[in-house]
C-alpha positions as CSV (number, residue, x, y, z in Angstrom):
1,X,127.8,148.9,203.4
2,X,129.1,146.2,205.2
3,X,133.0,145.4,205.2
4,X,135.4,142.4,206.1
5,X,137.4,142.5,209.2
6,X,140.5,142.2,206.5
7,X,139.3,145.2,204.8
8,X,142.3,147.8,205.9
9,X,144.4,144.9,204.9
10,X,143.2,145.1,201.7
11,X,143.4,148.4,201.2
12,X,146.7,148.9,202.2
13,X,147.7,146.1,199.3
14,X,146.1,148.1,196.4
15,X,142.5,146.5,196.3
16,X,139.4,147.8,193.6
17,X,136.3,147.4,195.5
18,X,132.8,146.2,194.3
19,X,129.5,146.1,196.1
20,X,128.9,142.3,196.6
21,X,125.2,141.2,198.3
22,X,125.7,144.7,200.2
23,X,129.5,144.2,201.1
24,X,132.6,146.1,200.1
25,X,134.7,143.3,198.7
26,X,137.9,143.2,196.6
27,X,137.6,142.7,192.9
28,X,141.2,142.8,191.9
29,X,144.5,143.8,193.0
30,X,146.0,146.0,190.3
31,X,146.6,143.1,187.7
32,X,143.1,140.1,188.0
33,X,145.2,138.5,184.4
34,X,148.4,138.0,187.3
35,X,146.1,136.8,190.2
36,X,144.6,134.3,188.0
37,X,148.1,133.2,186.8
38,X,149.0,132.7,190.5
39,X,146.1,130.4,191.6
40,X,146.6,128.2,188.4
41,X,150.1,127.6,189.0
42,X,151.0,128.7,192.3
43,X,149.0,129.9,195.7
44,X,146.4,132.8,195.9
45,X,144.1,133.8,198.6
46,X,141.1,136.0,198.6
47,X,138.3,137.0,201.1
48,X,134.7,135.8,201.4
49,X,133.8,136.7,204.3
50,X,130.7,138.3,202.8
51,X,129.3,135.2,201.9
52,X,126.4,134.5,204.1
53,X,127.3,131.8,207.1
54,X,124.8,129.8,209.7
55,X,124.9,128.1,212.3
56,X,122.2,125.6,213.9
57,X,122.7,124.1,217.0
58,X,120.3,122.2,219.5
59,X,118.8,119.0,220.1
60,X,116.4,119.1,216.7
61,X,118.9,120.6,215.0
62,X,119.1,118.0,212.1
63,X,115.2,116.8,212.0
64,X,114.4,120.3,212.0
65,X,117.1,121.0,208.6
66,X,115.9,118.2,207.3
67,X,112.2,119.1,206.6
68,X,112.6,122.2,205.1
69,X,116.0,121.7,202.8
70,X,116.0,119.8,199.3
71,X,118.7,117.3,200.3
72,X,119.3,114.4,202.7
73,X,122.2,115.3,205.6
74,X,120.2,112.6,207.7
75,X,123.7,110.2,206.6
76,X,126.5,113.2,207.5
77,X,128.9,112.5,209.3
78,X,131.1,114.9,211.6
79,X,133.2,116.4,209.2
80,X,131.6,116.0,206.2
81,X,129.2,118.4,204.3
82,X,126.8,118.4,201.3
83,X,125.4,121.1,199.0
84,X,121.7,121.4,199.3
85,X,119.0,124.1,198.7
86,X,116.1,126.3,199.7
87,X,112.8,125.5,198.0
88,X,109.3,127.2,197.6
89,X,106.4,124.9,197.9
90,X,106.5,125.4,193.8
91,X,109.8,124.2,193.6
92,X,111.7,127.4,192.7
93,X,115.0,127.5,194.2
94,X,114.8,130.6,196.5
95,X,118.8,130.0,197.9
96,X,121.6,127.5,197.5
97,X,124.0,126.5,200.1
98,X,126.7,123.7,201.7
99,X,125.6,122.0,204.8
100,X,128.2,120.7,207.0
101,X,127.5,118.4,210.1
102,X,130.5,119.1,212.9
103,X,128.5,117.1,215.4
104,X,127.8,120.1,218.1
105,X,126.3,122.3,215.1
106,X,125.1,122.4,211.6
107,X,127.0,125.4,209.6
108,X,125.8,126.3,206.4
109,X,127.9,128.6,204.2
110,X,126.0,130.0,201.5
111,X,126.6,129.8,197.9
112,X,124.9,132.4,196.6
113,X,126.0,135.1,198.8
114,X,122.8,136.0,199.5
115,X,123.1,135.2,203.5
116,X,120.3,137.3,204.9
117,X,117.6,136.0,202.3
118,X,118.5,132.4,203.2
119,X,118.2,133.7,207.2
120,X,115.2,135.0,206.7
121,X,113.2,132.1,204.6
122,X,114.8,129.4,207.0
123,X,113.8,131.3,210.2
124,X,109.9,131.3,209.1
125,X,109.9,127.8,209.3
126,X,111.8,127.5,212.7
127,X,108.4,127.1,214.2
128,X,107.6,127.7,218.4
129,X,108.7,124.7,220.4
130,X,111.7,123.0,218.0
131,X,114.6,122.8,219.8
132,X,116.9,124.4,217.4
133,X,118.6,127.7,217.4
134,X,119.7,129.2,214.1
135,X,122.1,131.9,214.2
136,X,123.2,134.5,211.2
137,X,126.9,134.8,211.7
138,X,127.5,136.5,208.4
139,X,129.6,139.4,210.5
140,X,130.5,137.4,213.4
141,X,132.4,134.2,211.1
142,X,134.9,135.2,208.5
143,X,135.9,133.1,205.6
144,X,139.1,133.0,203.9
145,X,139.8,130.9,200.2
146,X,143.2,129.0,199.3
147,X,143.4,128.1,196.2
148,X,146.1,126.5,194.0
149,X,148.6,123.9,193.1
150,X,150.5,124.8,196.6
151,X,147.2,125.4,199.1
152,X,148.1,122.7,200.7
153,X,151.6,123.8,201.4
154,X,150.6,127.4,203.0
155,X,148.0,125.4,205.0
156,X,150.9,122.8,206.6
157,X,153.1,125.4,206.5
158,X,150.6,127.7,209.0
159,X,149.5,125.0,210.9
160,X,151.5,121.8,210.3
161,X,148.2,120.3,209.5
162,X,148.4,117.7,206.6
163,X,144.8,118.3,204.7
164,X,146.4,116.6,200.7
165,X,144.2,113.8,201.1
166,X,140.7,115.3,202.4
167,X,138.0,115.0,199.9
168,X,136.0,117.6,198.2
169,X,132.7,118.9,200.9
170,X,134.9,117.3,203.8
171,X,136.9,119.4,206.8
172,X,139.2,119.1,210.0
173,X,138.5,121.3,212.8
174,X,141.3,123.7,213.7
175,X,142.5,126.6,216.9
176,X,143.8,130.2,215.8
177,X,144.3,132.2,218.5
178,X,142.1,130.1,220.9
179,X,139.4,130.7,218.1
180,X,137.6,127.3,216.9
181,X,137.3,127.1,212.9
182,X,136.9,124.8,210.0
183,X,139.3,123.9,207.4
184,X,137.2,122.9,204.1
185,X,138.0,121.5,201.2
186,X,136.0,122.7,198.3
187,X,135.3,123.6,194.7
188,X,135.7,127.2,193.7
189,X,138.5,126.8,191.1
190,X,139.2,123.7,189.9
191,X,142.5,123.8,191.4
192,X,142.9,122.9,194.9
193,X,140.6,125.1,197.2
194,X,140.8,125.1,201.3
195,X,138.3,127.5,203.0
196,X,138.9,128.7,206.5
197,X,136.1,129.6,208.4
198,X,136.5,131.0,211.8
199,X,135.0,133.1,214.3
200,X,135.8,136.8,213.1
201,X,137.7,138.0,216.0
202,X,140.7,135.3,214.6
203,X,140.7,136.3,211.1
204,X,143.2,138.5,211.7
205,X,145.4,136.1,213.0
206,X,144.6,133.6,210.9
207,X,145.4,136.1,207.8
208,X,149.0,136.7,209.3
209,X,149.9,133.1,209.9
210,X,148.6,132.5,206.0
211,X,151.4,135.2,204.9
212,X,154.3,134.1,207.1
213,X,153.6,130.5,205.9
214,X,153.0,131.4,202.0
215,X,155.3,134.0,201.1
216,X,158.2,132.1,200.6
217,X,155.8,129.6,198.3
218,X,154.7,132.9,196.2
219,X,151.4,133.6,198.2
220,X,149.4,135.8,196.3
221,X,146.2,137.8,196.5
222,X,143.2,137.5,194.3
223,X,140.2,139.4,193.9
224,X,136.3,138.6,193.5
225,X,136.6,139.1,189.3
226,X,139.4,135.6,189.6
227,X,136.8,133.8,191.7
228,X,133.6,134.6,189.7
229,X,135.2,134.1,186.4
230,X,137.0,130.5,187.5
231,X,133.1,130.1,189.0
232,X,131.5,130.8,185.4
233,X,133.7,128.9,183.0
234,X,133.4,125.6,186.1
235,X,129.4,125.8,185.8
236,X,129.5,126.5,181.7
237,X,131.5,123.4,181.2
238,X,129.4,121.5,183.2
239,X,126.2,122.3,181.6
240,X,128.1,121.8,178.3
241,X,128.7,118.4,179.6
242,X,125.3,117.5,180.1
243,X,123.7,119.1,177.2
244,X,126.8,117.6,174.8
245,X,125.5,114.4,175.8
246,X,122.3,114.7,175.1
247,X,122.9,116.7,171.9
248,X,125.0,113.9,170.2
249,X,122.1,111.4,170.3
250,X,119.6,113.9,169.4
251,X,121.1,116.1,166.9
252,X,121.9,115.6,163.2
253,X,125.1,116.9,161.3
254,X,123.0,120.0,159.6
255,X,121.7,120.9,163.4
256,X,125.3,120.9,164.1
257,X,125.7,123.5,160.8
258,X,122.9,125.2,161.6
259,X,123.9,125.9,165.4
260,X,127.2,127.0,164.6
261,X,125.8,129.2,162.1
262,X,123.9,131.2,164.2
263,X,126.9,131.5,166.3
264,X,128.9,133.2,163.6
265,X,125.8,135.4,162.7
266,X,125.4,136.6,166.5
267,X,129.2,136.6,167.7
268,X,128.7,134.6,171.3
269,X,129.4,137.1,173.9
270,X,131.7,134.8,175.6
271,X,133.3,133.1,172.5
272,X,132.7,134.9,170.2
273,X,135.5,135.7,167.8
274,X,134.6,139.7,168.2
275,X,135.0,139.8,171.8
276,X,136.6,142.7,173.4
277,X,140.6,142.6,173.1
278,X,141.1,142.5,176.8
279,X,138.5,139.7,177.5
280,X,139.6,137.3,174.9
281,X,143.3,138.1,175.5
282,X,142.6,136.8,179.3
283,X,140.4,134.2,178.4
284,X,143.5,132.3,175.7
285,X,145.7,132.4,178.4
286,X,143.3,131.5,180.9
287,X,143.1,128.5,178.4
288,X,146.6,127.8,177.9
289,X,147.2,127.2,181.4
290,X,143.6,125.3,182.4
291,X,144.7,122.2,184.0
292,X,144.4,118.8,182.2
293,X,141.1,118.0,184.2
294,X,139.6,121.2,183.4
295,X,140.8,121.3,179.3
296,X,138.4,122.0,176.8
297,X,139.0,122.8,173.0
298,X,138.0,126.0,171.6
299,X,135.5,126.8,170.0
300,X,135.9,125.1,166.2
301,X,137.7,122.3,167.5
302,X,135.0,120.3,168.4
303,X,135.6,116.0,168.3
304,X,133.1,113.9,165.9
């Protein structure tokens, strides 16, 4: 099983390991209700280095991505980056990802942690005579993920770079330890999230200078169960948007009845009012401290 440059680091601060995609990766830290706590008012940071990570450089590099990717990075500009996917000729998404265009290279970080499969299908179609060169640097690029109120800070503090008004899928190049990375924003959360993602050989470093810079602010650690969970309510309330919408021209007040009533019948796993005592006492206070431009009501106290 594969394992994170960091991973004696993590050891050594109480970490529960999971497999992830074939990784050794840190679920939690003793306490995931405290880490989650700490990233929606404060400054955590976990690991991703396990996610998978490409890089395509040479002269075709683009026209090649291009013509086998769902989306259109023909318009990126350095610094900037898009999320896009892997198709079969049926449409069935094999692999997601985020492209970003740093002017010398393409990198794409993948999603889905599923790196290798997204290697794999790409390099089939990286056909004799295109000048590109795609590399897998899943072990050879580590990936680290601030999130929280006070990112920012730990990031200035570290660096005394200034990244409060970058947009989300944009990035600043930066040097740790003579080692070239990128400083991302993103969306994992829905707090504020910075990436770093650097060569592996100055994760070490970059980890250190990310401690001396945070403690003072209440740096934290958090685990993989914080950043999946924070994923799964982001993508459920953004299907409930879209659905919502459509539902409230479609549906009738007794569809309304009728759907809630099959809720009570069958308990909803996730909001259900039967869900096990430690899930729903995490997910009310998960609730209770949801930013404003993540609130939702609970379940019941839905608006006419």
């Amino acid at each position: 099983m594969k394992r994170s440059r960091l991973y004696d680091e993590h050891v050594k601060r109480g970490a529960s390991f999971i497999e992830q995609a074939g990784w050794e990766v840190p679920a939690h830290y003793g306490d995931p209700v405290a880490e989650h706590l700490a990233v929606r008012s404060g400054v955590g940071v976990t690991d991703l280095s396990q996610r998978g990570k490409l890089r395509i450089t040479g002269e075709d590099r683009v026209k090649w991505l291009q013509s086998v990717i769902s989306n259109d990075i023909l318009p990126l500009a350095a610094g900037e980056g898009i999320y896009s996917c892997f198709l079969t000729h049926k449409g069935k998404m094999l692999t997601y990802f985020r492209v970003y265009q740093s002017g010398e290279a393409l990198m794409l970080e993948d999603v889905g942690e599923i790196g290798d499969v997204t290697f794999s299908a790409l390099r089939k179609f990286l056909l004799y005579g295109t000048k590109a060169k795609m590399e897998n640097c899943a072990e050879s690029w580590g990936l680290l993920l601030i999130s929280g109120p006070k990112a920012s800070d730990v990031i200035k503090g570290a660096w005394s770079v200034d990244l409060s008004a970058l947009k989300p899928l944009t990035f600043v190049t930066h040097d740790t330890g003579g080692y070239h990375g990128m400083m991302i924003r993103t969306e994992e959360t829905g707090e504020t999230d910075i990436e770093l993602l650097i060569p592996a050989d100055g994760l070490k470093e970059a980890w250190e200078r990310l401690w001396a810079a945070g403690q003072s602010i209440g740096l934290k650690l958090f685990g993989a169960a914080v950043d999946a969970y924070a994923g799964m309510l982001r993508d459920h309330m953004r299907k409930e948007d879209e659905l919502l919408e459509q539902a409230g021209q479609d549906l009738a007040e007794e569809d309304w009845s009728a759907i809630a009533a099959a809720f009570d019948a069958n308990d909803d796993p996730l909001f259900g009012k039967n869900q096990r005592a430690e899930f729903n006492k995490l997910y009310l206070r998960i609730i209770n401290l949801l930013p404003r431009k993540m609130s939702m009501p609970l379940r019941g106290d839905r608006q006419e």
